[in-house]
C-alpha positions in Angstrom: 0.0 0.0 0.0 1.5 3.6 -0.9 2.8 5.5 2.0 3.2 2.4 4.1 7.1 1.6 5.1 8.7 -1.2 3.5 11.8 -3.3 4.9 15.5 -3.1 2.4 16.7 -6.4 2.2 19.7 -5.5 4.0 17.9 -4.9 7.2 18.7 -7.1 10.2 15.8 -9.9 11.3 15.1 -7.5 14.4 15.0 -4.1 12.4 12.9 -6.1 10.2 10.0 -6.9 13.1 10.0 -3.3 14.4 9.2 -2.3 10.5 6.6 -4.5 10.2 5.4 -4.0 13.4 5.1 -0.2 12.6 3.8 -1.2 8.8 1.4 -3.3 10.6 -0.2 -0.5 13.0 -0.3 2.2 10.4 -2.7 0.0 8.2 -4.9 -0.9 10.6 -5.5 2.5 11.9 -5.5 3.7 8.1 -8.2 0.8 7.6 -10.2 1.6 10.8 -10.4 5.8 9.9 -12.0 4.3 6.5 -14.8 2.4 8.1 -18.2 4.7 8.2 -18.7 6.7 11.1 -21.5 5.3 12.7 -24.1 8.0 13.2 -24.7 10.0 16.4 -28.5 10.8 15.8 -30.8 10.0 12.9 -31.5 13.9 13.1 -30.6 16.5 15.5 -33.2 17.0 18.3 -34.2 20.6 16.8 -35.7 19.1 13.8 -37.0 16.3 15.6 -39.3 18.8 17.3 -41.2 19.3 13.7 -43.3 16.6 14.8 -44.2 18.8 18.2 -44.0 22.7 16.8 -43.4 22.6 12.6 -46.7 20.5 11.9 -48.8 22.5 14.3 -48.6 25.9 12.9 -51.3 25.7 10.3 -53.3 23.8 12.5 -53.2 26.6 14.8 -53.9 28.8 12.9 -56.8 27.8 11.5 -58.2 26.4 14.5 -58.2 29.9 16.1 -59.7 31.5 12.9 -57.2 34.4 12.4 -57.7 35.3 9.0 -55.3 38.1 8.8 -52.7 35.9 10.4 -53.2 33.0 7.8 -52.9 35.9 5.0 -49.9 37.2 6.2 -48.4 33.4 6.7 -49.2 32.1 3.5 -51.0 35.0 1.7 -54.6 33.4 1.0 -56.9 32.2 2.7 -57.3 28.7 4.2 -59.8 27.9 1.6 -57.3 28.2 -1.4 -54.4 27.0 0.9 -56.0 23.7 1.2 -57.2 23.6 -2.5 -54.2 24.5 -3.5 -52.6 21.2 -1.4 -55.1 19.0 -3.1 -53.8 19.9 -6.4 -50.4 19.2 -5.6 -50.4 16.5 -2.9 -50.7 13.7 -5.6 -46.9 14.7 -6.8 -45.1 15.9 -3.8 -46.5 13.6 -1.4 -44.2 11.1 0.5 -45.3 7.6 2.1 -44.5 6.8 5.6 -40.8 4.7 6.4 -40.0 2.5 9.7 -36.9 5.3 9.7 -38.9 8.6 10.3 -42.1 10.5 9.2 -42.2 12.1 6.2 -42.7 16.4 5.6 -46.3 16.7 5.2 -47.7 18.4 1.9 -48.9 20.8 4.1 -45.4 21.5 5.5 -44.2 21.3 2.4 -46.4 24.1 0.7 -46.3 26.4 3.8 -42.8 25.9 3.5 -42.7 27.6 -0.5 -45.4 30.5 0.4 -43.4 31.5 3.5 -39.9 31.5 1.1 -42.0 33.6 -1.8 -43.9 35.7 0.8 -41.0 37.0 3.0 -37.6 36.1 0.5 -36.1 34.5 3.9 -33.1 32.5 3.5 -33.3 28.5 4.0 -31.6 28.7 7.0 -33.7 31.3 8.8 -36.5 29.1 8.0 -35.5 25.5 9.3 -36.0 27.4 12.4 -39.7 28.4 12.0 -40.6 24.8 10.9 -37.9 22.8 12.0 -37.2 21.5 8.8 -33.6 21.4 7.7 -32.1 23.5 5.4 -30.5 20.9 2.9 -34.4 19.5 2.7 -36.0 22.9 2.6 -33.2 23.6 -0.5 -35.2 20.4 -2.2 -38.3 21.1 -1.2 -38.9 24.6 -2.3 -38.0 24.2 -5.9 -40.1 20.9 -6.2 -43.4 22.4 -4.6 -43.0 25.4 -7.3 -41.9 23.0 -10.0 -45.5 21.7 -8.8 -47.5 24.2 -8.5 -46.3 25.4 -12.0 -47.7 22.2 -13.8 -51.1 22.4 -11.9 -51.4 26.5 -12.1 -50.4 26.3 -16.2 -54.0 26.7 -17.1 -54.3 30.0 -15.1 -51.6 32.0 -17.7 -52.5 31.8 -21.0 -52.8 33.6 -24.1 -56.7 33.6 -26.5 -56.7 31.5 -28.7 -59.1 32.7 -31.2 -60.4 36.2 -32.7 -63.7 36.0 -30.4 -61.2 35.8 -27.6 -59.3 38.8 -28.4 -61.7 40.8 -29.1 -63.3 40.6 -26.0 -59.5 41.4 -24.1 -59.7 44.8 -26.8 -63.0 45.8 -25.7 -62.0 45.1 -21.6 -58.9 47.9 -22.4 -61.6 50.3 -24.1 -64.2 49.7 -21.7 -61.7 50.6 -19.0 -58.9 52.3 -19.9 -60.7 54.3 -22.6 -57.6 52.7 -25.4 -59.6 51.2 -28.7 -58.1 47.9 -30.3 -55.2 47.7 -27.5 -55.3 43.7 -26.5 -52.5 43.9 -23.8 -49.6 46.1 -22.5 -46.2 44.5 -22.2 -42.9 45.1 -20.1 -39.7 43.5 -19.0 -38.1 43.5 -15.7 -34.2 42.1 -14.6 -34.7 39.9 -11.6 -31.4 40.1 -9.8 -29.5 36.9 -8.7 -26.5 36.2 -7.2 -23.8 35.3 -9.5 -24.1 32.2 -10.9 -21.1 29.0 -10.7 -19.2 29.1 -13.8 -21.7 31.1 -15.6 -18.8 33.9 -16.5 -20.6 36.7 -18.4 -23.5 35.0 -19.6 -25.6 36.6 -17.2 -24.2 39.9 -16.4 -26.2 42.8 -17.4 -25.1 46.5 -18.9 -25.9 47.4 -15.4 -23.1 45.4 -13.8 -25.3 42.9 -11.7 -26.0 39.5 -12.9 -30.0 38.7 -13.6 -32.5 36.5 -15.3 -35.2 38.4 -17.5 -39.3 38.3 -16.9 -41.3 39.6 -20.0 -45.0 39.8 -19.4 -48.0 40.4 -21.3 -51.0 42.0 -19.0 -55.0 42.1 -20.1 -57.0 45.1 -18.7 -57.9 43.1 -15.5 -53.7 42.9 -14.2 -53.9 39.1 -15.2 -50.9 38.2 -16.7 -51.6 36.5 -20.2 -47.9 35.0 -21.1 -44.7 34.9 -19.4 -41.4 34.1 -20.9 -38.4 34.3 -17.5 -35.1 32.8 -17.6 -33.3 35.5 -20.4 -29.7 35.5 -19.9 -29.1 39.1 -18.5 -26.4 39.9 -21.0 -28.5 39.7 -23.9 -29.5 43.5 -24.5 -33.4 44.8 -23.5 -33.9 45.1 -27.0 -33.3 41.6 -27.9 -35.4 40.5 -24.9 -38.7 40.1 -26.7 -37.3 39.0 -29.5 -35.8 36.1 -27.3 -39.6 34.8 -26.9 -41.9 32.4 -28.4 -44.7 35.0 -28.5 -42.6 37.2 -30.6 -42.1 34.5 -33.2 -45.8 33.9 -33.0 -46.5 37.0 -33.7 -44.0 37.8 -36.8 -45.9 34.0 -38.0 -49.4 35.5 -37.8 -49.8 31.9 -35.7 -51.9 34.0 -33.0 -55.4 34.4 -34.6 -55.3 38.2 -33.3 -58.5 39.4 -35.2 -57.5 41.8 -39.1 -57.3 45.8 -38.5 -60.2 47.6 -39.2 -61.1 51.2 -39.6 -62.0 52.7 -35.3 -65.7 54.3 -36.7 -67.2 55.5 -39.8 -66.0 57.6 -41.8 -62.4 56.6 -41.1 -60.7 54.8 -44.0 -57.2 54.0 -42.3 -57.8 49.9 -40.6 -56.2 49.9 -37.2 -54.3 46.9 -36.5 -55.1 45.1 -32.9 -51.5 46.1 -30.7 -49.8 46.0 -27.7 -49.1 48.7 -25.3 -45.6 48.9 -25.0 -42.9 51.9 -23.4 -39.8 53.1 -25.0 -37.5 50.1 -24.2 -39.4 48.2 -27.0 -39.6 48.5 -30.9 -42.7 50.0 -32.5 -44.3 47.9 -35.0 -47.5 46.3 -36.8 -48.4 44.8 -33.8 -46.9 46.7 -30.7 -47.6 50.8 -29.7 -45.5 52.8 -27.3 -45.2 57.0 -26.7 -44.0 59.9 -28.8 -40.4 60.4 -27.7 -39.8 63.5 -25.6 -42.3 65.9 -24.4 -44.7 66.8 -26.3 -46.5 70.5 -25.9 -49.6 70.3 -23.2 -52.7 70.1 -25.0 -51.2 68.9 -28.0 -52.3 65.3 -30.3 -49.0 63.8 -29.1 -49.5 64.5 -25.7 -52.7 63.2 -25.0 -51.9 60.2 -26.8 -49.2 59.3 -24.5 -51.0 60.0 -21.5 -54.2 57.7 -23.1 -51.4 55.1 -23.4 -49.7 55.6 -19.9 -53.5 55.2 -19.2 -53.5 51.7 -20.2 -50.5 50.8 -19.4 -50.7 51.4 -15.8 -52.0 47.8 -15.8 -49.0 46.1 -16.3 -47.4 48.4 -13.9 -49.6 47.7 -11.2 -49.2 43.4 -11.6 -45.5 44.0 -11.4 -46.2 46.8 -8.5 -48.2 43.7 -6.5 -46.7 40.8 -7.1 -42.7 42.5 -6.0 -45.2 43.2 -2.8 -46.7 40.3 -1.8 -43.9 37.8 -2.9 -40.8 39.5 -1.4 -39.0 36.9 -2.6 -38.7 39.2 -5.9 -37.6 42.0 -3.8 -34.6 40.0 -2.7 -31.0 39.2 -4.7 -32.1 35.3 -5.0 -28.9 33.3 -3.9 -30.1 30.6 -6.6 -28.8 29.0 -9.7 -30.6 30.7 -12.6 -33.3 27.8 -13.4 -34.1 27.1 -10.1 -34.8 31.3 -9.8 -36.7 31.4 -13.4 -39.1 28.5 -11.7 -39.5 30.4 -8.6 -40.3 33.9 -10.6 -42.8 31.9 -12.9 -44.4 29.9 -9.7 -45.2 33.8 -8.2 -46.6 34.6 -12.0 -49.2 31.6 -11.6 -49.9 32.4 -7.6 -50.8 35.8 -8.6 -53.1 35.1 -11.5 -54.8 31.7 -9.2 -55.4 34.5 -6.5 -56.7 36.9 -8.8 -59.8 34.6 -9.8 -59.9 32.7 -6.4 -61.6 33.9 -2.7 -58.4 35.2 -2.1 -59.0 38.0 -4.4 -60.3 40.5 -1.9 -57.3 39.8 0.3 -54.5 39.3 -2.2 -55.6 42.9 -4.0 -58.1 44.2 -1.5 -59.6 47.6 -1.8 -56.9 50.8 -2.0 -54.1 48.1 -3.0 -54.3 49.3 -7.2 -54.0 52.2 -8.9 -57.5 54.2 -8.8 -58.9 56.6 -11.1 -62.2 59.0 -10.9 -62.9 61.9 -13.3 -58.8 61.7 -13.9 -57.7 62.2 -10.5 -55.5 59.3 -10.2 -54.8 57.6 -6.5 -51.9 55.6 -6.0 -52.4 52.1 -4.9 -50.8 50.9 -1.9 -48.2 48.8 -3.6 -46.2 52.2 -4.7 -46.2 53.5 -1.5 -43.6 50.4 -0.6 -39.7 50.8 -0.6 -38.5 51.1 -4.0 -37.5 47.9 -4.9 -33.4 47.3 -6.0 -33.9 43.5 -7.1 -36.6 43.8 -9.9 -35.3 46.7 -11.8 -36.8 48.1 -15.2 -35.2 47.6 -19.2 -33.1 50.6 -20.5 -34.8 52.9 -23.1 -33.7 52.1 -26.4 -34.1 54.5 -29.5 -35.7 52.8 -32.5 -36.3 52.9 -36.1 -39.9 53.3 -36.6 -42.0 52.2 -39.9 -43.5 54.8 -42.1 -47.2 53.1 -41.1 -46.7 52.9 -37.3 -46.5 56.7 -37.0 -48.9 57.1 -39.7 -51.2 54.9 -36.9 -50.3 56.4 -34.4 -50.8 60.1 -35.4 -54.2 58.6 -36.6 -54.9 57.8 -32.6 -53.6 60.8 -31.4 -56.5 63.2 -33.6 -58.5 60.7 -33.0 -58.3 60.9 -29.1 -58.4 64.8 -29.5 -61.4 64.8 -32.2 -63.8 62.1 -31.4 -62.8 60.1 -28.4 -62.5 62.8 -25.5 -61.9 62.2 -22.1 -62.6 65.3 -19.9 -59.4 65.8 -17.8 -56.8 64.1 -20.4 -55.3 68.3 -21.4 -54.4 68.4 -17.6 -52.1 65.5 -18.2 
């Protein structure tokens, strides 16, 4: 064996024996350090105490009926908490061993809404639940890897012209914008940089991140999500990254033909999305007059109509950075384990959003209001600024001859024939 002392041949008989002797002992105690250390515990006596204090905090909870405790725990209500477990018990759930008890699908979930809700690290949170944090670190990307597959149904896209049509008339019923059928942004999710990533996701403002592109109906439902971007690749690219941009460049989305906004006009107005100045302008995608415009004047009122509409989108980012602080947080996570956690939020927000919880996910006061154009902020803007879920750059584009020509045609027309009272005080 290497290392172990060997005898010359010209060593004397006794020399020999002490060598061997030596030889001898150091393999054995070589051999011995090899053997498995037999363990001290099957698990330390913290975590042990799941089975008095982790398992019983839900119970509690809902035994004692404090709704605004449950909301702040989990943010929804029992209801939907236990809805939600029945959906996703059949693929999380683990069976009973002779070794231990398993984590309950309960525990489990609690577990992931704590971690969205408050952003706290692992370790704080073996604490809470007396879980560990090497099985909360497995746990929390398989109950959002989860809740993703079950929640699918709640993002999605229309899928014919009778279904866009009625997102178009939502946005004119509401936000006063004709033939808009969502409004669309981009936000870099900080995370921490990733192992052996180098560049690939370092952004022109010197953090690393992952990208979250969203589309938003009238109602601050997201409609698609793409998240997982490489930060490096510039904010222009971004949407051009994303299956719905190829989609749309296919004419594979059934949005409904342009057509003229009332008689007499003669120019057909294609269906678009409300976009800002970070994206490109096209056939299918409307953002403001660059600089600013004269009060009063076609151009301004057009870009305070859009503003108008885009406020939606605004206002899902605005809520969902607030009530899953995980977003508010530098995520110390390998990019696709952080793109699953960002999406899992996206589907929590828009199962909420149609669910009991509604009224205390987004209750009363928590969106942007407006009455006779005075606008009141919603309660999400009056939170800390957040540093981890930061906006795309401005980029100046090339415009098509037709966009503007569109465009200008929606600017007289919102000065001419579609007047809202206040909209020269903007």
């Amino acid at each position: 064996m290497a290392n172990v002392p060997t005898v010359s041949p010209m060593v004397p008989p006794r020399a020999a024996a002490a060598f061997a002797f030596i030889a001898a002992h150091i393999l054995k105690k070589r051999i011995a350090s090899r053997k498995k250390r037999q363990r001290r515990w099957w698990m330390k006596e913290i975590f042990r105490q799941r089975f008095q204090y982790g398992n019983r905090l839900m119970r509690d909870m809902q035994v004692e009926l404090v709704d605004d405790l449950i909301m702040n725990f989990t943010r929804m209500t029992i209801d939907d908490f236990e809805y939600l477990v029945s959906l996703i018990g059949p693929k999380i759930e683990r069976t009973n061993t002779n070794m231990r008890e398993p984590i309950t699908v309960k525990e489990r979930l609690a577990i992931t809404l704590r971690f969205l809700a408050t952003g706290d690290s692992y370790t704080s949170l073996q604490y809470l639940f007396r879980v560990s944090k090497s099985s909360i670190s497995l746990i929390v990307p398989e109950v959002c890897g989860a809740i993703n597959e079950v929640l699918q149904g709640y993002v999605k896209i229309p899928s014919n012209e009778e279904e866009w049509l009625e997102k178009a008339k939502d946005f004119e019923d509401k936000w006063s914008f004709p033939h808009a059928i969502a409004a669309m942004d981009g936000k870099h999710v900080i995370i921490q940089a990733p192992s052996f990533s180098g560049t690939e996701y370092y952004n022109y403002k010197q953090f690393f991140s992952i990208v979250l592109f969203a589309l938003v109906d009238a109602d601050y439902n997201f409609m698609y999500v793409d998240v997982g971007t490489q930060g490096r690749i510039s904010d222009g690219g971004v949407f051009k990254n994303t299956n719905l941009y190829k989609k749309l460049e296919r004419h594979d989305l059934n949005i409904p033909e342009p057509h003229a906004l009332r008689i007499p006009y003669l120019l057909k107005v294609p269906y678009m999305i409300l976009a800002d100045k970070a994206f490109a302008m096209n056939e299918y995608t409307i953002k403001p007059f660059e600089g600013n415009p004269e009060v009063g004047s076609p151009e301004r009122v057009f870009n305070y109509r859009l503003s108008r509409g885009r406020r939606v989108v605004e206002n899902a980012f605005g809520i969902l950075s607030a009530v899953f602080r995980v977003l508010r947080k530098s995520m110390a996570l390998q990019p696709e384990i952080a793109s699953k956690i960002v999406l899992t939020t996206i589907y929590l927000h828009n199962f909420l959003r149609k669910r009991p919880s509604c009224l205390i996910y987004t209750p009363p006061g928590s969106l942007d209001t407006e009455k006779d154009g005075v606008l009141t902020n919603g309660r999400w803007r009056q939170e800390q600024p957040t540093s981890s879920l930061l906006s795309m750059r401005n980029i100046p584009r090339r415009i098509t001859d037709h966009a503007k020509t569109v465009r200008l045609h929606l600017a007289d027309h919102f000065v001419l024939n579609d007047v809202l009272p206040w909209q020269n005080n903007y």
